[in-house]
C-alpha positions as CSV (number, residue, x, y, z in Angstrom):
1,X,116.3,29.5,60.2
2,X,115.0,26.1,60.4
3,X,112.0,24.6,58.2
4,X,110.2,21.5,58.2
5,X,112.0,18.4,57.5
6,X,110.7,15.4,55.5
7,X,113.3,12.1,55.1
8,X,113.3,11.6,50.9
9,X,112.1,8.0,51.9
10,X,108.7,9.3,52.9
11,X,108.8,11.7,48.9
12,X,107.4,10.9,46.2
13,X,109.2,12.6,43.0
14,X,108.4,13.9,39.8
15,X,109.6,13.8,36.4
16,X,110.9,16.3,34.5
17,X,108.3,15.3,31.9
18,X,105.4,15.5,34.0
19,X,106.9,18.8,35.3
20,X,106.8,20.1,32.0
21,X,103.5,18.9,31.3
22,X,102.2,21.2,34.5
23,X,103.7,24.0,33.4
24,X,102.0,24.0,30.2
25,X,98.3,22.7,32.4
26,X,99.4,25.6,35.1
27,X,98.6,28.0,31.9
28,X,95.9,25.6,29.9
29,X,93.7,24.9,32.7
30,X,94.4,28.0,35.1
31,X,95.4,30.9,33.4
32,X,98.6,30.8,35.6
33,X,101.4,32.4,33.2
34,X,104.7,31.3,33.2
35,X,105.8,34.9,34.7
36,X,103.4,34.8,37.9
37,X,105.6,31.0,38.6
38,X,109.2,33.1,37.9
39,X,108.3,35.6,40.3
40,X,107.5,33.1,43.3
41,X,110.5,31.2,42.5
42,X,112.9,34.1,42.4
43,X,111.6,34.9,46.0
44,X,111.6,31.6,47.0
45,X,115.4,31.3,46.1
46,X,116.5,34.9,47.7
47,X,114.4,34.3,51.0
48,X,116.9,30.9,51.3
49,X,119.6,32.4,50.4
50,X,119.6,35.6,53.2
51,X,118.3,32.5,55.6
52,X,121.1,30.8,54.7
53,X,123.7,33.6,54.7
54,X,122.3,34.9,58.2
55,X,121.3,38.2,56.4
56,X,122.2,39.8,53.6
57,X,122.5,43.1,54.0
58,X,126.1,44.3,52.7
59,X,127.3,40.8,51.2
60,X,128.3,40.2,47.8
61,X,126.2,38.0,45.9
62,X,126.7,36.9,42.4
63,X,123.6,35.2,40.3
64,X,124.5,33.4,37.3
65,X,121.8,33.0,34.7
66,X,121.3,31.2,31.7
67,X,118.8,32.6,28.8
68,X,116.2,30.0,29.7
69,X,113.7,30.5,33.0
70,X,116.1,28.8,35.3
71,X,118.0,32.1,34.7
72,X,114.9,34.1,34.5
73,X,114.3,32.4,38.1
74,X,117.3,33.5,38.6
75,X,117.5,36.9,37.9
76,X,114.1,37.5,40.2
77,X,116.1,36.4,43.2
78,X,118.9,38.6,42.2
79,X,116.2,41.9,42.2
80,X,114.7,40.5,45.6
81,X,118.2,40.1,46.8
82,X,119.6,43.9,46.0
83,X,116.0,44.9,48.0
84,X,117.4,43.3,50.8
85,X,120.6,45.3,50.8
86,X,122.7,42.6,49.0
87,X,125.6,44.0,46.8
88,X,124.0,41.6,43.6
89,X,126.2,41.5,40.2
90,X,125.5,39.2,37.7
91,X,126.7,36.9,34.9
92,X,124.7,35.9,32.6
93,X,124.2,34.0,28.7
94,X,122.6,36.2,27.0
95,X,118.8,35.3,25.7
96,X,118.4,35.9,21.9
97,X,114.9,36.5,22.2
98,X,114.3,40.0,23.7
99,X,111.1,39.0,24.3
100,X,111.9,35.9,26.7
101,X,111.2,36.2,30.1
102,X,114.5,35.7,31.1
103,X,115.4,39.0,29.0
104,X,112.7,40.8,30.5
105,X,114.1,40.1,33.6
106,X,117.5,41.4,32.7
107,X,116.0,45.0,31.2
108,X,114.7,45.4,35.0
109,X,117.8,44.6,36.6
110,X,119.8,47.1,34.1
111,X,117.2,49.8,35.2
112,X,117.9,48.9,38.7
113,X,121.9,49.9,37.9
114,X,122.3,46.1,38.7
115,X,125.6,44.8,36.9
116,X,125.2,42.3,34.0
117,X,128.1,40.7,32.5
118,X,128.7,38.3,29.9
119,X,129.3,34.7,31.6
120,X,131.6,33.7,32.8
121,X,133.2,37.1,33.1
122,X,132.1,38.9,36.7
123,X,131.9,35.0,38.4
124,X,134.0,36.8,41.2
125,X,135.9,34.0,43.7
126,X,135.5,37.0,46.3
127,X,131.8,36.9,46.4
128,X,130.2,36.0,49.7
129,X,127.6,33.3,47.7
130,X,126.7,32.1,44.0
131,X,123.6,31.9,42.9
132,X,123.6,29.3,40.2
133,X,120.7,29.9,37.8
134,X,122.8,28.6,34.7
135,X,120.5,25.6,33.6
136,X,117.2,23.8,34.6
137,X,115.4,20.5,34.3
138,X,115.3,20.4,30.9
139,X,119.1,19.4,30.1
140,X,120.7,15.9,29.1
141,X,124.5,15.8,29.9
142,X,127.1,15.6,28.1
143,X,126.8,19.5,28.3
144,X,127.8,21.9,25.0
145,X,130.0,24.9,25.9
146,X,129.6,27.6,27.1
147,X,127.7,25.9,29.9
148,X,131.2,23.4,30.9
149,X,133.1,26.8,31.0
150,X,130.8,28.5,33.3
151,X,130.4,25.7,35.5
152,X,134.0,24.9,36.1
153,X,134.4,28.8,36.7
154,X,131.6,28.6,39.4
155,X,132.9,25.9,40.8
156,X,136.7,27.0,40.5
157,X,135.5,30.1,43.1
158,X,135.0,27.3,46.1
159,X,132.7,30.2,47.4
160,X,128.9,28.4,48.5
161,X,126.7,28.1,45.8
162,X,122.6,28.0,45.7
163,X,121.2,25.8,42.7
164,X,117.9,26.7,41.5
165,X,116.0,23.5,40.9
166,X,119.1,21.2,40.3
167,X,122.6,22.0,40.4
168,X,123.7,23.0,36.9
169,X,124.3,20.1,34.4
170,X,122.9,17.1,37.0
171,X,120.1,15.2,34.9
172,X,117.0,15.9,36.8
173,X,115.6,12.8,37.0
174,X,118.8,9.9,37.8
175,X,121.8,12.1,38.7
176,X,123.9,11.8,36.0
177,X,126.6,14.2,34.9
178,X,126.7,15.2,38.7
179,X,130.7,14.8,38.2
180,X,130.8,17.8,35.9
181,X,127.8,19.4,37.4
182,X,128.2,22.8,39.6
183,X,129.0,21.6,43.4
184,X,126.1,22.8,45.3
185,X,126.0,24.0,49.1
186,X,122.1,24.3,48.8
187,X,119.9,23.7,45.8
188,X,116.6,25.1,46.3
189,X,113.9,22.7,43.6
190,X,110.6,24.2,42.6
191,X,107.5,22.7,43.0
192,X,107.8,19.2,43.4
193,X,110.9,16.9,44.3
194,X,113.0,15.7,42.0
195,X,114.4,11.5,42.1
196,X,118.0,12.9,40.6
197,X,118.3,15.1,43.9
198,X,118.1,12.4,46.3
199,X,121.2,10.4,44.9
200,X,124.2,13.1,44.8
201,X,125.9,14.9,46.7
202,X,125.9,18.1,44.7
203,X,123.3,19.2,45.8
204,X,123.9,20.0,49.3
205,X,120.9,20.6,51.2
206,X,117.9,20.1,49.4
207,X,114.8,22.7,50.2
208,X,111.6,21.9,48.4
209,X,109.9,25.1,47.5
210,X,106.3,25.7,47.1
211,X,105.6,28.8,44.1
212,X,102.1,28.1,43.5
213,X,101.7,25.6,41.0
214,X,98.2,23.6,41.7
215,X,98.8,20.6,42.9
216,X,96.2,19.0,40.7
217,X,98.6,18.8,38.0
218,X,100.7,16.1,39.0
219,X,97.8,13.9,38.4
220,X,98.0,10.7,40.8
221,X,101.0,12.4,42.6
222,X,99.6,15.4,43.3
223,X,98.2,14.1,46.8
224,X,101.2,13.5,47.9
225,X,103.3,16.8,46.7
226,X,100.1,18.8,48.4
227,X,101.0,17.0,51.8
228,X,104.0,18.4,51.6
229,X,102.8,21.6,51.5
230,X,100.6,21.3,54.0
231,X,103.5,21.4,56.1
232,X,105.1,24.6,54.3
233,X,106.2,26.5,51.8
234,X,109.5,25.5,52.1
235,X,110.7,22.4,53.4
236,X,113.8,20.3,54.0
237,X,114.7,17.4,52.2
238,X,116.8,14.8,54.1
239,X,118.5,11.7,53.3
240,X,118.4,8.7,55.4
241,X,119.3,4.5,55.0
242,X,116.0,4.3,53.5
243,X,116.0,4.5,49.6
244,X,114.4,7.4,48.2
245,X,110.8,6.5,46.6
């Protein structure tokens, strides 16, 4: 499956910080909880994901979540995922807050009979694809264990991964830490483009994916994340000579 392609010369990013600022306006100004955005994203991820494994109906998929929402993200896909016939395990840091969203999600998978394990037990070098929900925008490298642990074991598989948002332990934003970040195939970044994406090469190929957020709350950048919408709800990302804006 193909979708459309934009050159990162012609994208204009956004900041973690101004990221973070929407998700607190998405709820302030909209009523948008941070739940209605997880679910979006989760299906976002697991429609790439069967796109990008040709179907996946029988294939082994594990989803490695961390106890924050790139992990509740995370966990969303891995429920759309075992809908659409995939054989879905997962490893997972434990939240501490039953309450979190990304413990909510884990109570539904265990209903489901989906497998949780403790990370980095279950991150299985037999799996047909990774689904790397381990950390978000939010991180500064140098990373604190467990996270270096469970990112050498993802990466030790040399099975294709999916990032959600960024490629575990990549600074947002610049890039750095990409050397000891997970080795993406295909990150899939929510809701607007980030600059870090456009410099690395872990990220393999870069889908953009639309889960609702208004585009009003990028202030003056909004205009130009909504044109990119216009053309999608999921689009490619390409680099090219030009320099990213």
């Amino acid at each position: 499956m193909t979708w459309p392609v934009v050159p990162w010369s012609q994208v204009t990013t956004v900041s973690s910080a101004a990221l973070r600022q929407a998700d607190a306006g998405a709820l302030q100004q909209f009523g948008i909880e941070p739940l209605q955005l997880m679910e979006v994203a989760g299906w976002q991820v697991a429609r790439f994901v069967e796109a990008f494994m040709n179907g996946i109906r029988g294939k082994h998929v594990v989803v490695v979540a961390g106890s924050g929402n790139n992990g509740g993200d995370g966990l969303v896909a891995a429920r759309f995922l075992r809908q659409h016939g995939g054989i879905v395990t997962t490893s997972i840091v434990p939240s501490r807050d039953p309450a979190s969203l990304a413990s909510r999600h884990a109570t539904t998978l265990r209903r489901l009979g989906i497998l949780l394990r403790e990370a980095p037990e279950g991150i299985d070098a037999t799996a047909d694809v990774l689904v790397d929900g381990l950390l978000g925008t939010g991180i500064r490298p140098p990373l604190r264990e467990p996270a270096p642990r469970i990112i050498e074991a993802m990466n030790a598989t040399r099975r294709p991964i999916v990032a959600i948002d960024v490629p575990s332990g990549m600074d947002a934003d610049t890039g750095a830490g990409a050397e000891d970040a997970v080795l993406a195939a295909a990150t899939v970044t929510l809701a607007a483009p980030k600059a870090g994406l456009a410099t690395t090469a872990n990220a393999g190929r870069v889908l953009l994916a639309d889960i609702g957020m208004p585009a009003s709350l990028f202030g003056g950048q909004g205009e130009a994340v909504a044109t990119l919408y216009r053309m999608g709800d999921l689009i490619e990302l390409v680099n090219t000579e030009s320099t990213p804006s």
